[in-house]
PyMOL Python script that loads the backbone (N, CA, C, O; Angstrom):
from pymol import cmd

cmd.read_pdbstr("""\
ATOM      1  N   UNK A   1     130.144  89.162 111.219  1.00  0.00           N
ATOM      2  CA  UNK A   1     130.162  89.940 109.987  1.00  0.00           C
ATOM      3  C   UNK A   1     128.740  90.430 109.712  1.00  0.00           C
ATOM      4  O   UNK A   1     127.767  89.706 109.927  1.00  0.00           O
ATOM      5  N   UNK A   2     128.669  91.285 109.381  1.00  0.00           N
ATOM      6  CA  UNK A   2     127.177  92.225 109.580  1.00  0.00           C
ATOM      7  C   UNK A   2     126.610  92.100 108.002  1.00  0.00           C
ATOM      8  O   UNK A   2     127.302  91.361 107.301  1.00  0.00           O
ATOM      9  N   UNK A   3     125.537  92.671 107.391  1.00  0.00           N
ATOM     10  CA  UNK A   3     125.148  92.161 105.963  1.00  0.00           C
ATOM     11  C   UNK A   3     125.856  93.208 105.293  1.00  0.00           C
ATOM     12  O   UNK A   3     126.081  93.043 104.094  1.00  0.00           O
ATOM     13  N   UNK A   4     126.205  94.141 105.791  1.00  0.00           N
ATOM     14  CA  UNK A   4     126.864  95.114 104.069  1.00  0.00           C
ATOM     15  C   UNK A   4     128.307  94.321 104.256  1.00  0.00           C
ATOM     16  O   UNK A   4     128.757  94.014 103.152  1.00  0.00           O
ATOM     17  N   UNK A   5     129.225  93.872 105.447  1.00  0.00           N
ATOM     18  CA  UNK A   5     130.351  93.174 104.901  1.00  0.00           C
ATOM     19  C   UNK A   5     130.270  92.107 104.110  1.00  0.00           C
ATOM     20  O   UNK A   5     131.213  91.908 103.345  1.00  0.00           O
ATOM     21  N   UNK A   6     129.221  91.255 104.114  1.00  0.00           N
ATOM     22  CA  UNK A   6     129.116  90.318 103.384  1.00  0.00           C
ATOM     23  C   UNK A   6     128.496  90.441 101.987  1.00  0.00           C
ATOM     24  O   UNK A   6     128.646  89.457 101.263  1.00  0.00           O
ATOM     25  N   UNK A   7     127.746  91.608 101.433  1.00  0.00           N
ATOM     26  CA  UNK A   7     127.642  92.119 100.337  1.00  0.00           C
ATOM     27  C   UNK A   7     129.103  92.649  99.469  1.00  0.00           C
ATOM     28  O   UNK A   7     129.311  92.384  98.285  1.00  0.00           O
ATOM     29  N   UNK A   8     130.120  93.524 100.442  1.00  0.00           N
ATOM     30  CA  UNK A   8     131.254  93.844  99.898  1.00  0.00           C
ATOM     31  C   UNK A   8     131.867  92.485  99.390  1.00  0.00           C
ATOM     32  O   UNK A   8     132.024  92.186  98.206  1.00  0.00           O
ATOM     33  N   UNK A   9     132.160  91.777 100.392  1.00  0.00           N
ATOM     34  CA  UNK A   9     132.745  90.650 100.097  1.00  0.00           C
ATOM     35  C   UNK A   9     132.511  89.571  99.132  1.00  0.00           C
ATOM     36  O   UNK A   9     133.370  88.785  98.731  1.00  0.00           O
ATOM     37  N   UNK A  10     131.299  89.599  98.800  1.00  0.00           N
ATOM     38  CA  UNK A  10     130.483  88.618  97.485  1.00  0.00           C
ATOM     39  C   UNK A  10     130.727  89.188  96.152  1.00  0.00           C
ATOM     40  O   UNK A  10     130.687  88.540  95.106  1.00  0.00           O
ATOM     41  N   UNK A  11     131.034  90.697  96.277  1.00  0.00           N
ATOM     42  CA  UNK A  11     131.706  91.185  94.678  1.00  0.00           C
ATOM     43  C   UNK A  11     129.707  92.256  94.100  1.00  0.00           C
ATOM     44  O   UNK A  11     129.519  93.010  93.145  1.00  0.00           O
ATOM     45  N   UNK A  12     128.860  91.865  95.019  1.00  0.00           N
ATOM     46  CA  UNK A  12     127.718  92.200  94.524  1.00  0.00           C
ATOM     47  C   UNK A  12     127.689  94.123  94.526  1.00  0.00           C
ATOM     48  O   UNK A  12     128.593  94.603  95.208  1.00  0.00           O
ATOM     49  N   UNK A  13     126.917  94.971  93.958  1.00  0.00           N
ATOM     50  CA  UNK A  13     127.353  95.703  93.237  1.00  0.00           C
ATOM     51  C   UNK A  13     125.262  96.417  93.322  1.00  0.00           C
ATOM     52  O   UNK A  13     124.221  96.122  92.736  1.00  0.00           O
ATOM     53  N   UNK A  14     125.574  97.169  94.139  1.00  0.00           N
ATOM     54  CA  UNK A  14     123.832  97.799  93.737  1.00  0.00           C
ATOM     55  C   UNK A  14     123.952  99.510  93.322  1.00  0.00           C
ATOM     56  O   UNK A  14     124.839 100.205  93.818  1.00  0.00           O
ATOM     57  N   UNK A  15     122.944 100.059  92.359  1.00  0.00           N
ATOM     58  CA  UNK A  15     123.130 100.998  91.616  1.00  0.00           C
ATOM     59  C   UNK A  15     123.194 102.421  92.548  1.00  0.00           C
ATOM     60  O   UNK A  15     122.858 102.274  93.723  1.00  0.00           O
ATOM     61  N   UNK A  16     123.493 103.435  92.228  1.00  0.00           N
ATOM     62  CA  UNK A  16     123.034 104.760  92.708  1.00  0.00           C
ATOM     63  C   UNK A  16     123.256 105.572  91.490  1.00  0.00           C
ATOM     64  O   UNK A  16     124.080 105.661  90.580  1.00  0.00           O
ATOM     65  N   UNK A  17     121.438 106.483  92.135  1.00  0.00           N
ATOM     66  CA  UNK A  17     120.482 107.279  91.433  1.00  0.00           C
ATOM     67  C   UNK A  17     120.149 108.306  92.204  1.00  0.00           C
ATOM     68  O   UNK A  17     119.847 108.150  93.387  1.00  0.00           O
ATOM     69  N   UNK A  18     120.173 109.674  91.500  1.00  0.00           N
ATOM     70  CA  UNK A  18     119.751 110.757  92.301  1.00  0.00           C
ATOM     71  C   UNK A  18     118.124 110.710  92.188  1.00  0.00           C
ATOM     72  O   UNK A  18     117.347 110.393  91.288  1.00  0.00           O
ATOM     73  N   UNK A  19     117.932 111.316  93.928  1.00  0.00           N
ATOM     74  CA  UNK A  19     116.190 110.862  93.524  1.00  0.00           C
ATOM     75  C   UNK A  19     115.804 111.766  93.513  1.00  0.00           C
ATOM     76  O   UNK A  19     114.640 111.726  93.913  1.00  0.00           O
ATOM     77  N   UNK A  20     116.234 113.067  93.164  1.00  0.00           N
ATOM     78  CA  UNK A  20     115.677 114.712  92.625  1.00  0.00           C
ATOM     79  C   UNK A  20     115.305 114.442  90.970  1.00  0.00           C
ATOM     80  O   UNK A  20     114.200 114.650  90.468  1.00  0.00           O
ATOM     81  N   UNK A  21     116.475 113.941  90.282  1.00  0.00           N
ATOM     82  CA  UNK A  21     116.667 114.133  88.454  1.00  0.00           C
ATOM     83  C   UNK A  21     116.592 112.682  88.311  1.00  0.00           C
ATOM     84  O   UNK A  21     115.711 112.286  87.548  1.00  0.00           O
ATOM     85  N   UNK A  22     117.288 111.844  88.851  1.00  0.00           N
ATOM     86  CA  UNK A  22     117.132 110.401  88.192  1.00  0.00           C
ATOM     87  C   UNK A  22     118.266 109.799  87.438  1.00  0.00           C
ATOM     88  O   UNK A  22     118.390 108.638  87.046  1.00  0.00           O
ATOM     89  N   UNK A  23     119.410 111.250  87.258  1.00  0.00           N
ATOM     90  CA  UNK A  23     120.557 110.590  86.825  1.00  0.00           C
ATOM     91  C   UNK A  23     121.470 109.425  87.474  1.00  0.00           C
ATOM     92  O   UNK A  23     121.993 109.465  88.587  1.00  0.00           O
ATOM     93  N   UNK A  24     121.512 108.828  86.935  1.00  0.00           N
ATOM     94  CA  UNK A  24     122.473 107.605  87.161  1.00  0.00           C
ATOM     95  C   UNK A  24     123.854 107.793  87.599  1.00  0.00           C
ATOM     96  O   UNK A  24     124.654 108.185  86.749  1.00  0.00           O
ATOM     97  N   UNK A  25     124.278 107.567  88.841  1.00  0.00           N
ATOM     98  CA  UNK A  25     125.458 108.395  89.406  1.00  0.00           C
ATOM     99  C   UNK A  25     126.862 106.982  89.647  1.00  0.00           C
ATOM    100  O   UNK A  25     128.092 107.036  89.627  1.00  0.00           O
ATOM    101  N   UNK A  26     126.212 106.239  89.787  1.00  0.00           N
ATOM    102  CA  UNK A  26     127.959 105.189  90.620  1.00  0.00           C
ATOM    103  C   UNK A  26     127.187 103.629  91.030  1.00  0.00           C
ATOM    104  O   UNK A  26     125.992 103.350  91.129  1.00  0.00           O
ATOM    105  N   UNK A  27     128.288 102.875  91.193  1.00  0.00           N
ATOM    106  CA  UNK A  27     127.487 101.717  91.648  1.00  0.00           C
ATOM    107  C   UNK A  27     128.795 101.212  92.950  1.00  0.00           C
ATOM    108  O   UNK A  27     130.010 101.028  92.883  1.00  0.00           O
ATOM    109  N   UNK A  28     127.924 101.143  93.904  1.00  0.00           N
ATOM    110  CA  UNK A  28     128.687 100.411  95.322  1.00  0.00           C
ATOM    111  C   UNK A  28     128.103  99.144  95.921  1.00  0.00           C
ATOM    112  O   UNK A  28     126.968  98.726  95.690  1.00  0.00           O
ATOM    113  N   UNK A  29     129.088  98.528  96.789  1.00  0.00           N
ATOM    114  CA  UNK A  29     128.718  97.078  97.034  1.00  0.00           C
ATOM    115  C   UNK A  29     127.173  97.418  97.644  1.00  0.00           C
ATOM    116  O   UNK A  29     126.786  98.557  97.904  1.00  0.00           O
ATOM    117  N   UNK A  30     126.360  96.157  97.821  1.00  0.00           N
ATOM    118  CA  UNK A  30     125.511  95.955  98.158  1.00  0.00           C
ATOM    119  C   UNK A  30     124.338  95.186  97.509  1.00  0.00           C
ATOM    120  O   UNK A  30     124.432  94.970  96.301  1.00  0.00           O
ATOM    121  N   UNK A  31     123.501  94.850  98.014  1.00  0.00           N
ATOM    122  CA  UNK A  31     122.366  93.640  97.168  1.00  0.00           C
ATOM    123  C   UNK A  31     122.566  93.792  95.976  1.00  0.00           C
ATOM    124  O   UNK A  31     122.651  94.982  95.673  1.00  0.00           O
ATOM    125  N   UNK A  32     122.751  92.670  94.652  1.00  0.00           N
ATOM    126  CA  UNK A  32     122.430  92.628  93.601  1.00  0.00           C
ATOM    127  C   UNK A  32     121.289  93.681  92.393  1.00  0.00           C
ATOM    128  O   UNK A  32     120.058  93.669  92.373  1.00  0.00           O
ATOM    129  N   UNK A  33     121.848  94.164  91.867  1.00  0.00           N
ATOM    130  CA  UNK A  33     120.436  94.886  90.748  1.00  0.00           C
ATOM    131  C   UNK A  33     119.739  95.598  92.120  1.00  0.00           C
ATOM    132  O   UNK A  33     118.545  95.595  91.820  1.00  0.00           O
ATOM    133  N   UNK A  34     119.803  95.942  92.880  1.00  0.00           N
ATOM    134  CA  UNK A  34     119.272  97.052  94.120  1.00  0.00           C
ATOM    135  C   UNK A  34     119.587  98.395  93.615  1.00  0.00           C
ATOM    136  O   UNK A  34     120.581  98.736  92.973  1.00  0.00           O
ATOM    137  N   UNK A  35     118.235  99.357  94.139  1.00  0.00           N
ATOM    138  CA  UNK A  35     119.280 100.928  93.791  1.00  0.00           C
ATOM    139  C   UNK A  35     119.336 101.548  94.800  1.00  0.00           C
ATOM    140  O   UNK A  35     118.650 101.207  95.764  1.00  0.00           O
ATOM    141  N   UNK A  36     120.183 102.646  94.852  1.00  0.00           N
ATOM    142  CA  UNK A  36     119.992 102.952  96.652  1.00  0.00           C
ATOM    143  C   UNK A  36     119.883 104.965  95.882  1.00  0.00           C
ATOM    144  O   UNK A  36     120.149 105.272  94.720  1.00  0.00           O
ATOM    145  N   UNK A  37     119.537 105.704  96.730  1.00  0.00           N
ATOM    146  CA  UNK A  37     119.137 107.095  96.168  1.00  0.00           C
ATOM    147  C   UNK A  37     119.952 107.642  97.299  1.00  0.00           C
ATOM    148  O   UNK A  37     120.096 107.215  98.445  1.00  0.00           O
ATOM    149  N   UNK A  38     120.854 109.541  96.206  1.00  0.00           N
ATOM    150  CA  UNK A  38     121.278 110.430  97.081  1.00  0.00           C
ATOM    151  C   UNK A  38     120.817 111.591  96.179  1.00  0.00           C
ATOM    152  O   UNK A  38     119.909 111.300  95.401  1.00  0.00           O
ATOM    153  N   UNK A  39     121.163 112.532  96.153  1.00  0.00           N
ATOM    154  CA  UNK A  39     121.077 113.716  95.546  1.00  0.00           C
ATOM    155  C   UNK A  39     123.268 113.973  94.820  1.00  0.00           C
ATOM    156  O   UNK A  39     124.425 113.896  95.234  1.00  0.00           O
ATOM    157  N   UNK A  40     122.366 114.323  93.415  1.00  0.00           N
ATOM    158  CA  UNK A  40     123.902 114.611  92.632  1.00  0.00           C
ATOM    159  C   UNK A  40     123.973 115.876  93.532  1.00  0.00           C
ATOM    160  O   UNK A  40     123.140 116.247  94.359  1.00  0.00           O
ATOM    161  N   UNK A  41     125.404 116.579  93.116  1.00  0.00           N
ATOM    162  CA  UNK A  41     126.300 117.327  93.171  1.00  0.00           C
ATOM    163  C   UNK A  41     125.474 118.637  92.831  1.00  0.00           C
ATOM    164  O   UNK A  41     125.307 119.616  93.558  1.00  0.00           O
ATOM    165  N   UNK A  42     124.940 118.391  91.397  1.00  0.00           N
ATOM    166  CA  UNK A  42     123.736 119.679  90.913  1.00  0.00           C
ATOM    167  C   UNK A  42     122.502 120.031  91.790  1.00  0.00           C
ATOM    168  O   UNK A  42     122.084 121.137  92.134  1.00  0.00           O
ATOM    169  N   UNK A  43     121.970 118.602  92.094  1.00  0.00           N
ATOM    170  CA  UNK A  43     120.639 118.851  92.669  1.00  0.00           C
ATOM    171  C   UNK A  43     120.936 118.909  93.745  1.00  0.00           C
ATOM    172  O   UNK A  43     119.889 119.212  94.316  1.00  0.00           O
ATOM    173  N   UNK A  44     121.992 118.787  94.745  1.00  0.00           N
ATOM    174  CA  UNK A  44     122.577 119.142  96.233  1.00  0.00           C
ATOM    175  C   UNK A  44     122.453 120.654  95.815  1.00  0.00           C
ATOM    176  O   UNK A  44     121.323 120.926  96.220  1.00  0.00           O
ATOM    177  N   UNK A  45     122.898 121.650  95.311  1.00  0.00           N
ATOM    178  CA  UNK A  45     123.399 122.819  95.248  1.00  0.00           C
ATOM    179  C   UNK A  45     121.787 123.765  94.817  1.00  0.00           C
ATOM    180  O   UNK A  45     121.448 124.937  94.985  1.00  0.00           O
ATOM    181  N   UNK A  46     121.117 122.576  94.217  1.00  0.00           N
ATOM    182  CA  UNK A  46     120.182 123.481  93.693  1.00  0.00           C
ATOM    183  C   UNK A  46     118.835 123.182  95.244  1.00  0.00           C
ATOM    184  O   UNK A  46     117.799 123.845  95.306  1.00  0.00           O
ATOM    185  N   UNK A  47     119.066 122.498  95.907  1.00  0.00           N
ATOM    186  CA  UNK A  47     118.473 122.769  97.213  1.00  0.00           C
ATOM    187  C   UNK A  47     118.924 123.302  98.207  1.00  0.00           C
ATOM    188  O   UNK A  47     118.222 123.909  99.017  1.00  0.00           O
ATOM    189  N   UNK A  48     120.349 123.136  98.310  1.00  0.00           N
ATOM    190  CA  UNK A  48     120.793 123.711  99.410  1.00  0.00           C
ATOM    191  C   UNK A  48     120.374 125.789  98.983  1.00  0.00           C
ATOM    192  O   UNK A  48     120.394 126.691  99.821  1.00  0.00           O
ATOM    193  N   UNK A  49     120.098 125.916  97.692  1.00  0.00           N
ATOM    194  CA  UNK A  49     119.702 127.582  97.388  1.00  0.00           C
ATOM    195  C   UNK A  49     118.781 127.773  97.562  1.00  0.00           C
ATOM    196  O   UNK A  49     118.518 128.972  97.649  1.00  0.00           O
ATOM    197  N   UNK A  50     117.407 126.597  97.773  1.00  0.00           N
ATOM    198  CA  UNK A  50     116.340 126.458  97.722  1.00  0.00           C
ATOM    199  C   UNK A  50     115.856 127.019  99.390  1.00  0.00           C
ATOM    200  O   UNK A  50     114.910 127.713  99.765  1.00  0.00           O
ATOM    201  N   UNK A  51     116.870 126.422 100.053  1.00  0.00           N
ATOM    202  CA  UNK A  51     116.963 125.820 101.879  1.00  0.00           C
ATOM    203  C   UNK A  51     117.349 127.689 102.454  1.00  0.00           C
ATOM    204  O   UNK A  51     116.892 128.241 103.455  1.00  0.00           O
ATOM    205  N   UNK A  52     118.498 128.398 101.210  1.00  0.00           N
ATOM    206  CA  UNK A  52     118.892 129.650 101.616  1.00  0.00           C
ATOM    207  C   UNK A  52     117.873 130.595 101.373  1.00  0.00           C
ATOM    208  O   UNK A  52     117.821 131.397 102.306  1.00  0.00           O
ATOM    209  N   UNK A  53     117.160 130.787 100.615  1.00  0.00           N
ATOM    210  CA  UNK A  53     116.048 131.760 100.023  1.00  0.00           C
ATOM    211  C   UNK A  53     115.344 131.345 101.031  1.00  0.00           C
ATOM    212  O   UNK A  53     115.443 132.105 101.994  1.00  0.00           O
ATOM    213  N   UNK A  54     114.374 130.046 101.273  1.00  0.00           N
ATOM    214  CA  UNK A  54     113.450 130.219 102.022  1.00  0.00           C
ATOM    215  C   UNK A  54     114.095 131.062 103.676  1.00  0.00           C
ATOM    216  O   UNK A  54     113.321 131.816 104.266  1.00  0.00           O
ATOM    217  N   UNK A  55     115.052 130.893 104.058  1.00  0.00           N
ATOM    218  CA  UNK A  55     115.435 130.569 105.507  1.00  0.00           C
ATOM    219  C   UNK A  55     115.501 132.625 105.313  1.00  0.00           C
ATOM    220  O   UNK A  55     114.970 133.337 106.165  1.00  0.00           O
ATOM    221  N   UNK A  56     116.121 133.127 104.267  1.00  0.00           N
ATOM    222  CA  UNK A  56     116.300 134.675 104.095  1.00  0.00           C
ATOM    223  C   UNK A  56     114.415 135.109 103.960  1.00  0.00           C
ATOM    224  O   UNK A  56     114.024 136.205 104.359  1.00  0.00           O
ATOM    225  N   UNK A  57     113.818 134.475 103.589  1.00  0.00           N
ATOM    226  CA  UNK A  57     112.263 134.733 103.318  1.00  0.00           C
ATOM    227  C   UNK A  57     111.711 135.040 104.714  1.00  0.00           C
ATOM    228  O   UNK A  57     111.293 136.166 104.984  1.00  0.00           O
ATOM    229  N   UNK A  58     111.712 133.752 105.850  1.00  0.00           N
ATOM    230  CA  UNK A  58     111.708 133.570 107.096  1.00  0.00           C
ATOM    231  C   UNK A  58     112.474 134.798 107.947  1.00  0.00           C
ATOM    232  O   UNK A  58     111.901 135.101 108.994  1.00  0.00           O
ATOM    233  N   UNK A  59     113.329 135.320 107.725  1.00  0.00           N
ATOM    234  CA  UNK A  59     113.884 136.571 108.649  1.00  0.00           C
ATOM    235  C   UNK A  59     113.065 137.823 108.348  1.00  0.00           C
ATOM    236  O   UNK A  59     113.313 138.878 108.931  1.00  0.00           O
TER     237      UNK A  59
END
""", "prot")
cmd.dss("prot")
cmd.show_as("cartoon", "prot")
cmd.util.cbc("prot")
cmd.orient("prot")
């Protein structure tokens, strides 16, 4: 059993936070009071426009 099965399995519970804005998004198994970082839904969209302009700049 590898360590995130045994985190699922203990009931333990670590936070997620977008690390663009900082909003507070969901909490999934893993280490205790831990936070783990993705990008929300907003700040996905507002880079992926970021990623299109530059790449149209570049041509």
């Amino acid at each position: 059993m590898n360590n995130s099965d045994q985190n699922a399995d203990s009931g333990e519970l670590m936070y997620v936070k977008c690390a663009y804005c900082g909003k507070w998004m969901d909490v999934k198994p893993g280490q205790m009071n831990q936070i783990t970082h993705t990008l929300c839904k907003d700040c996905l969209e507002k880079q992926m426009k970021e990623l299109e302009d530059l790449d149209k700049e570049g041509t």
